[in-house]
One Martini backbone bead per residue (centre of mass of N, CA, C, O) as a GRO file, in nm:
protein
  264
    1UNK     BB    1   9.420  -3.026   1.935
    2UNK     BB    2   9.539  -2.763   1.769
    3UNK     BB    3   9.860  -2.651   1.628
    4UNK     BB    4   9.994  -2.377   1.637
    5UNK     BB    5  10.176  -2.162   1.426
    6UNK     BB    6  10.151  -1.932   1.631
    7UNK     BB    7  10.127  -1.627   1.803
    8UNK     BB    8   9.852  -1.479   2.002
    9UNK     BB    9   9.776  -1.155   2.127
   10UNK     BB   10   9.702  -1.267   2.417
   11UNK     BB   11   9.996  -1.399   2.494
   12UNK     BB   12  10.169  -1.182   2.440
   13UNK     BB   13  10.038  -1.004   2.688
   14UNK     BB   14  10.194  -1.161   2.909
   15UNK     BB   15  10.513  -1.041   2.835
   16UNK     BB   16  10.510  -0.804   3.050
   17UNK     BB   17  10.775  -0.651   3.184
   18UNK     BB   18  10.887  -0.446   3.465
   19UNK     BB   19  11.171  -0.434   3.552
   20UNK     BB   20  11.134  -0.220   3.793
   21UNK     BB   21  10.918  -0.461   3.972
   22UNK     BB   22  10.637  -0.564   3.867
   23UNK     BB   23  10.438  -0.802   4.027
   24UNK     BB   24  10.289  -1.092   4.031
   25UNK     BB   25  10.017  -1.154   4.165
   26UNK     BB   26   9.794  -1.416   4.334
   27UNK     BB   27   9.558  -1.336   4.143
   28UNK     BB   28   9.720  -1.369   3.855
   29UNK     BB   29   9.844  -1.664   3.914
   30UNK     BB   30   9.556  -1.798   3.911
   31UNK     BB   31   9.423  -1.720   3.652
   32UNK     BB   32   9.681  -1.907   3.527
   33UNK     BB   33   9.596  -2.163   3.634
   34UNK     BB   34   9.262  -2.175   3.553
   35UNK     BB   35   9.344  -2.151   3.209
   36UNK     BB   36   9.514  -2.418   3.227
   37UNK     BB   37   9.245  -2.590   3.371
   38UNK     BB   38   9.062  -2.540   3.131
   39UNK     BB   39   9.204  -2.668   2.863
   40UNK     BB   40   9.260  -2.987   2.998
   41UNK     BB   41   8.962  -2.991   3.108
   42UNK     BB   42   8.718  -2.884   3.045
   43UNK     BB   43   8.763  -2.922   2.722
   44UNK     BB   44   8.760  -3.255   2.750
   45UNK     BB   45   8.468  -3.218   2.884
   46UNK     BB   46   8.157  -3.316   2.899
   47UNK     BB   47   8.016  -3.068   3.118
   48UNK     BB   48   7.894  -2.904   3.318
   49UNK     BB   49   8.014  -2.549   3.422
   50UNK     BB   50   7.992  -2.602   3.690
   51UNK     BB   51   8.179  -2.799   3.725
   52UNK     BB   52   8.411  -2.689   3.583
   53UNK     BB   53   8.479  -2.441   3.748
   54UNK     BB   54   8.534  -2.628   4.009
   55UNK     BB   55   8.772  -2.775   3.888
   56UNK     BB   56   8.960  -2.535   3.783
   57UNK     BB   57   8.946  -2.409   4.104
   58UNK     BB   58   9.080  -2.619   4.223
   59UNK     BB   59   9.318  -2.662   4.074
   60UNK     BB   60   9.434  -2.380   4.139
   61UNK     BB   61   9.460  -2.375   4.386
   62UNK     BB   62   9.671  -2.678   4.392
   63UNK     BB   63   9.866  -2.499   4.166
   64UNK     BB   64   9.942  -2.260   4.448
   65UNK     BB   65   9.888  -2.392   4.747
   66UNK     BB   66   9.635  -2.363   4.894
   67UNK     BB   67   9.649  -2.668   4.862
   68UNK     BB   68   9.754  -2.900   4.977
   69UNK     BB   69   9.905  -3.243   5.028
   70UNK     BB   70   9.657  -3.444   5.193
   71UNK     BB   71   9.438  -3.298   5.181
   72UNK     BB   72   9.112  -3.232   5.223
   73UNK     BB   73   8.803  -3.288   5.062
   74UNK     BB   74   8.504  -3.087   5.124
   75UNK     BB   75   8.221  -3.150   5.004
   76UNK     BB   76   8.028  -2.982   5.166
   77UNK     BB   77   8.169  -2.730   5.185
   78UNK     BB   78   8.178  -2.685   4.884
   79UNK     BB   79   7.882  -2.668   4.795
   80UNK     BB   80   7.806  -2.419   4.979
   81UNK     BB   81   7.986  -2.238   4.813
   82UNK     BB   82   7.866  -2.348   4.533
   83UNK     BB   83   7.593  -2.361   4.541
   84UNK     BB   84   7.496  -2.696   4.568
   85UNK     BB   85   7.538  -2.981   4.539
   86UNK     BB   86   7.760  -3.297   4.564
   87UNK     BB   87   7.777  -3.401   4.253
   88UNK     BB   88   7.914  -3.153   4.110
   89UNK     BB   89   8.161  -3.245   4.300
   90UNK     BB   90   8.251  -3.507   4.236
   91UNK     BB   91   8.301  -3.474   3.939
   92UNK     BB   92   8.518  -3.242   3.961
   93UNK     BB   93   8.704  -3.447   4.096
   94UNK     BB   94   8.717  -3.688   3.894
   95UNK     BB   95   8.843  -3.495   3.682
   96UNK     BB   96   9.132  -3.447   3.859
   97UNK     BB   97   9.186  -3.744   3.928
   98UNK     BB   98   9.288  -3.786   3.640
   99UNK     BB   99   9.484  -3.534   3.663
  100UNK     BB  100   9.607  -3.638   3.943
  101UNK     BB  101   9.528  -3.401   4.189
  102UNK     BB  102   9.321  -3.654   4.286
  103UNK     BB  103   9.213  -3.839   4.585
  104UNK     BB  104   8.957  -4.133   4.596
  105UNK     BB  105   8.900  -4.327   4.875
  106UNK     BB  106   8.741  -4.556   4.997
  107UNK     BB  107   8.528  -4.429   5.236
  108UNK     BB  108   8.674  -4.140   5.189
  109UNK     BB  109   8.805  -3.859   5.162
  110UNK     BB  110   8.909  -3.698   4.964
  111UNK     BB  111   9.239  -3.537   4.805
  112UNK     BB  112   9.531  -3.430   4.796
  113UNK     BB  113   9.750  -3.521   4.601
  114UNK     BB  114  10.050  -3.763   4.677
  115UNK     BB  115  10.376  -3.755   4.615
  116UNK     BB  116  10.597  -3.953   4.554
  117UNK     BB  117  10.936  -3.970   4.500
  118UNK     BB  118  10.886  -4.176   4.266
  119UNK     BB  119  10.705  -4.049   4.107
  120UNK     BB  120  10.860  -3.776   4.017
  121UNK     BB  121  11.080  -3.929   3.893
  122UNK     BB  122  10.911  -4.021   3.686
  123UNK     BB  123  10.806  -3.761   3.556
  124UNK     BB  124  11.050  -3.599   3.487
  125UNK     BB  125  11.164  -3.834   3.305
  126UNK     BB  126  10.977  -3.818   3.080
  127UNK     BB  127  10.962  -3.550   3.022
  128UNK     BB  128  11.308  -3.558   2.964
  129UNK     BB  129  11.238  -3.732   2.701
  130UNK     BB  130  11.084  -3.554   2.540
  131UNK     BB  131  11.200  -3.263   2.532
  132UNK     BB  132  11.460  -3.407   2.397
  133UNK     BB  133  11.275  -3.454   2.138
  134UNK     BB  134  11.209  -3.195   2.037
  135UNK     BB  135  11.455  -3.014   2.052
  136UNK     BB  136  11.575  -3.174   1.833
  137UNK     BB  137  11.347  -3.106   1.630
  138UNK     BB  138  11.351  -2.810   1.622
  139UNK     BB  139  11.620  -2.760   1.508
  140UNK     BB  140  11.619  -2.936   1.253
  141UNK     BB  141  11.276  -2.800   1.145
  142UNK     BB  142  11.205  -2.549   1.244
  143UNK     BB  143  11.154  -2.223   1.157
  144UNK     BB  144  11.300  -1.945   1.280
  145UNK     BB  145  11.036  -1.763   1.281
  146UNK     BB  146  10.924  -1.989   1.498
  147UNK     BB  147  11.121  -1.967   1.726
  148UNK     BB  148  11.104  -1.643   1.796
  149UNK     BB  149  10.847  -1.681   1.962
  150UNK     BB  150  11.048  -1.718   2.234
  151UNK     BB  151  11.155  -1.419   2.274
  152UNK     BB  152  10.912  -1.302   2.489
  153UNK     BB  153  10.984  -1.524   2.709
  154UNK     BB  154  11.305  -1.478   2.770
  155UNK     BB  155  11.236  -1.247   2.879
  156UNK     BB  156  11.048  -1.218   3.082
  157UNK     BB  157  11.268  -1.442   3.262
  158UNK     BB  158  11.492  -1.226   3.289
  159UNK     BB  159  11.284  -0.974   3.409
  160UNK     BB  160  11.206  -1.186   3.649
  161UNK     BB  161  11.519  -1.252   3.757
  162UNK     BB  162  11.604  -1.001   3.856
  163UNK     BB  163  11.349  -0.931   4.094
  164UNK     BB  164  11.250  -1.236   4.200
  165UNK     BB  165  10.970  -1.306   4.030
  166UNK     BB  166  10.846  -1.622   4.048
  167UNK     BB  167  10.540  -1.583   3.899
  168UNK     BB  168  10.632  -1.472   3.633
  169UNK     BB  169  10.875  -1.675   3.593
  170UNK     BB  170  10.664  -1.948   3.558
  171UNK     BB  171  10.476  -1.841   3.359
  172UNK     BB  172  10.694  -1.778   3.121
  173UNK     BB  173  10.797  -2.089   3.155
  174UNK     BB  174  10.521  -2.216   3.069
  175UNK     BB  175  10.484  -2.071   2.778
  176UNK     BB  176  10.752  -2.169   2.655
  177UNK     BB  177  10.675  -2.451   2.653
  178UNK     BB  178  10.427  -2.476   2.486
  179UNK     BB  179  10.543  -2.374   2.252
  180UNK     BB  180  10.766  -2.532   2.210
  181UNK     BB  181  10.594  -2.776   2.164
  182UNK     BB  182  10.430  -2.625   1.901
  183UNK     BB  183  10.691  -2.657   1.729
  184UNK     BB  184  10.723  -2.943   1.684
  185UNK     BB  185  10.410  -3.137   1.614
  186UNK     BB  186  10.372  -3.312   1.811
  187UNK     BB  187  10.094  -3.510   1.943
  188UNK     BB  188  10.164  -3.741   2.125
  189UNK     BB  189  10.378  -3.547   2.315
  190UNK     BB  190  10.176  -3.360   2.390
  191UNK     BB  191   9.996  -3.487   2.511
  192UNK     BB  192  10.117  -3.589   2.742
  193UNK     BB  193  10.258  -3.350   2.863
  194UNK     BB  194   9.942  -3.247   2.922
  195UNK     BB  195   9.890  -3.505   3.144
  196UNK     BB  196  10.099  -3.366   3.360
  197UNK     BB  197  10.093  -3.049   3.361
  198UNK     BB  198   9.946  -3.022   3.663
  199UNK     BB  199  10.120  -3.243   3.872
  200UNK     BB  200  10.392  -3.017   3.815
  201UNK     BB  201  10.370  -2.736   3.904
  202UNK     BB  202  10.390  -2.698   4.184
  203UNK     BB  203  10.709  -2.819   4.157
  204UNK     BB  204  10.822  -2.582   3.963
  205UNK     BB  205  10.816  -2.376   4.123
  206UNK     BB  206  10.911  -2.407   4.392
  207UNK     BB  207  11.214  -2.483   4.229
  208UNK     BB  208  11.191  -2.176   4.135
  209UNK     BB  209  11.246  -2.036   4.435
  210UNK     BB  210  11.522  -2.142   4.467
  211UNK     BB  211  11.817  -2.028   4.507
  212UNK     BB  212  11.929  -1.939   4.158
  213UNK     BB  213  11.716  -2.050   3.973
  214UNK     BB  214  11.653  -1.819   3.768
  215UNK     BB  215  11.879  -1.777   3.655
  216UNK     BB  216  11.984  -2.060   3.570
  217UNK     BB  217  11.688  -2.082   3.382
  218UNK     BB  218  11.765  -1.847   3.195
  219UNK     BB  219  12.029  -1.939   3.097
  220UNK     BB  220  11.888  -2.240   3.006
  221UNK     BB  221  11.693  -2.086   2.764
  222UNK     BB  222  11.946  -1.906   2.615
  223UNK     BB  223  12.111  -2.161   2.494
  224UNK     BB  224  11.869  -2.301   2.376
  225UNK     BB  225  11.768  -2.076   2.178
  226UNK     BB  226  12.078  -2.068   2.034
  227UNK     BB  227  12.060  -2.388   1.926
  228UNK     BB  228  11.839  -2.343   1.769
  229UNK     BB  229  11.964  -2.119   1.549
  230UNK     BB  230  12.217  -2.323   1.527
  231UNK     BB  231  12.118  -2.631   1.458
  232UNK     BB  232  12.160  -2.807   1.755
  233UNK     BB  233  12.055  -3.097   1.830
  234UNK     BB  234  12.185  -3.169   2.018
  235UNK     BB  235  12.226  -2.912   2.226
  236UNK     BB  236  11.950  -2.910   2.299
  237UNK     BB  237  11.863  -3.174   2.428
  238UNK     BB  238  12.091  -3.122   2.660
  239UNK     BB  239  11.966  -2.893   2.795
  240UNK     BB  240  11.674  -2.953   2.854
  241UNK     BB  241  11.770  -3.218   3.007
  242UNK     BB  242  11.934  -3.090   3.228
  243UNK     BB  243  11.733  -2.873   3.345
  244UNK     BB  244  11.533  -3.057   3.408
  245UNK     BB  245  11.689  -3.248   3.602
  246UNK     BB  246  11.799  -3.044   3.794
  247UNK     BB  247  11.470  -2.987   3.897
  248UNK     BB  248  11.495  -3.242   4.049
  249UNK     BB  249  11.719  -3.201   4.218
  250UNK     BB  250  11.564  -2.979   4.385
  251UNK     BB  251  11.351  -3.120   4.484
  252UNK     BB  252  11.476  -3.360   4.641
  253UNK     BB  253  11.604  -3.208   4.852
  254UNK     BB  254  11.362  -3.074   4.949
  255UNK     BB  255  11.186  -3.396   5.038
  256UNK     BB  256  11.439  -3.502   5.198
  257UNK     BB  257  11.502  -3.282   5.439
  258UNK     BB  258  11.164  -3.313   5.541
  259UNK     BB  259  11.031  -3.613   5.417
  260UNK     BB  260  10.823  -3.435   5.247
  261UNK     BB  261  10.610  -3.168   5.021
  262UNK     BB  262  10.525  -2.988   5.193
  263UNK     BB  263  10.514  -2.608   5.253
  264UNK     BB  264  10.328  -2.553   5.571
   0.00000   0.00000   0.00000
């Protein structure tokens, strides 16, 4: 996938927010989360159609937590609803499986993958090791003009950071990560960081719903903003890594205090 230069007006088209408290629907937040499931799982693999559909409506399912982790996936119940055969719902389930988010054990039904607290301390980790490299790499060498495409959604972020609305402020805030990636223009960073990021979601939403962290994260991404602006290479890798951080550490406590990640 090659890395945009720019920010293109159907993106932008994501940040508009209105502050007196326009809220993003349930049914918004899904259709944002099936074209996340679109780019990383149909576009990269060669299947038919409808494979990828029901591949991309059940990830979006399960980073929405339509699917909880631990659940059954019923192969006879999808087919019926997809009206088809169980082979293209096995076929869209292996390729889910690819990305994380489902499990396949032998002779058992599918499910929808449960992360052990030591995989999320895993993948948090690694990812707060990239994200702190290529925001060194922003600050020190992207052109200015190509930072400022983050102020649409920092606004974005602030203005749904203001009425609670915690559906907008994660796609927001998954918005900037995406441009922030693609202005490092490192591919093999952004590559990993695209093999996370299904596996990912459900648990930035989750850790972005407890109390303050809306504020918390708009303003460590106002300052990561800013310190980008002022080439400060070292204060931008520390703040990323903090904000990754601290999101691990609201999982954390999340986990360890029910016991389990399911939130149902």
């Amino acid at each position: 996938m090659s890395v945009r230069s720019g920010l293109d007006n159907e993106a932008l088209a994501g940040f508009s927010i209105n502050p007196e408290g326009a809220f993003l629907s349930k049914a918004e937040s899904r259709q944002r989360a099936e074209k996340i499931a679109w780019r990383l799982v149909a576009e990269q693999h060669d299947r038919p159609s409808l494979v990828s559909r029901i591949a991309c409506e059940v990830a979006a399912e399960v980073v929405e937590d339509i699917r909880q982790p631990g659940t059954d996936l019923n192969s006879v119940e999808l087919a019926r609803r997809y009206k088809t055969s169980r082979t293209p719902i096995r076929e869209a389930l292996m390729l889910l499986e690819k990305e994380g988010l489902v499990e396949m054990p032998p002779r058992r039904r599918p499910r929808v993958a449960d992360l052990t607290i030591k995989e999320i301390r895993d993948i948090y980790r690694v990812r707060a090791n990239l994200l702190e490299l290529i925001a060194g790499d922003i600050a020190r060498e992207t052109p200015l003009e190509d930072i400022r495409t983050l102020k649409p959604m920092l606004e974005a972020m602030e203005a749904s950071s203001k009425v609670g609305d915690v559906n907008a402020f994660f796609w927001a805030n998954v918005d900037f990560h995406e441009r922030n990636t693609e202005l490092a223009s490192n591919r093999t960073v952004k590559k990993i960081i695209d093999s996370l990021l299904l596996r990912t979601l459900r648990l930035r939403r989750i850790g972005l719903s407890q109390p303050g962290r809306l504020h918390q994260s708009s303003d460590d991404h106002e300052r990561l903003y800013r310190a980008y602006e002022n080439r400060d290479s070292n204060l931008a890798a520390a703040l990323i890594r903090s904000n990754h951080i601290s999101g691990l550490a609201v999982i954390e406590r999340i986990y360890l205090s029910q016991g389990t990640f399911h939130t149902g």
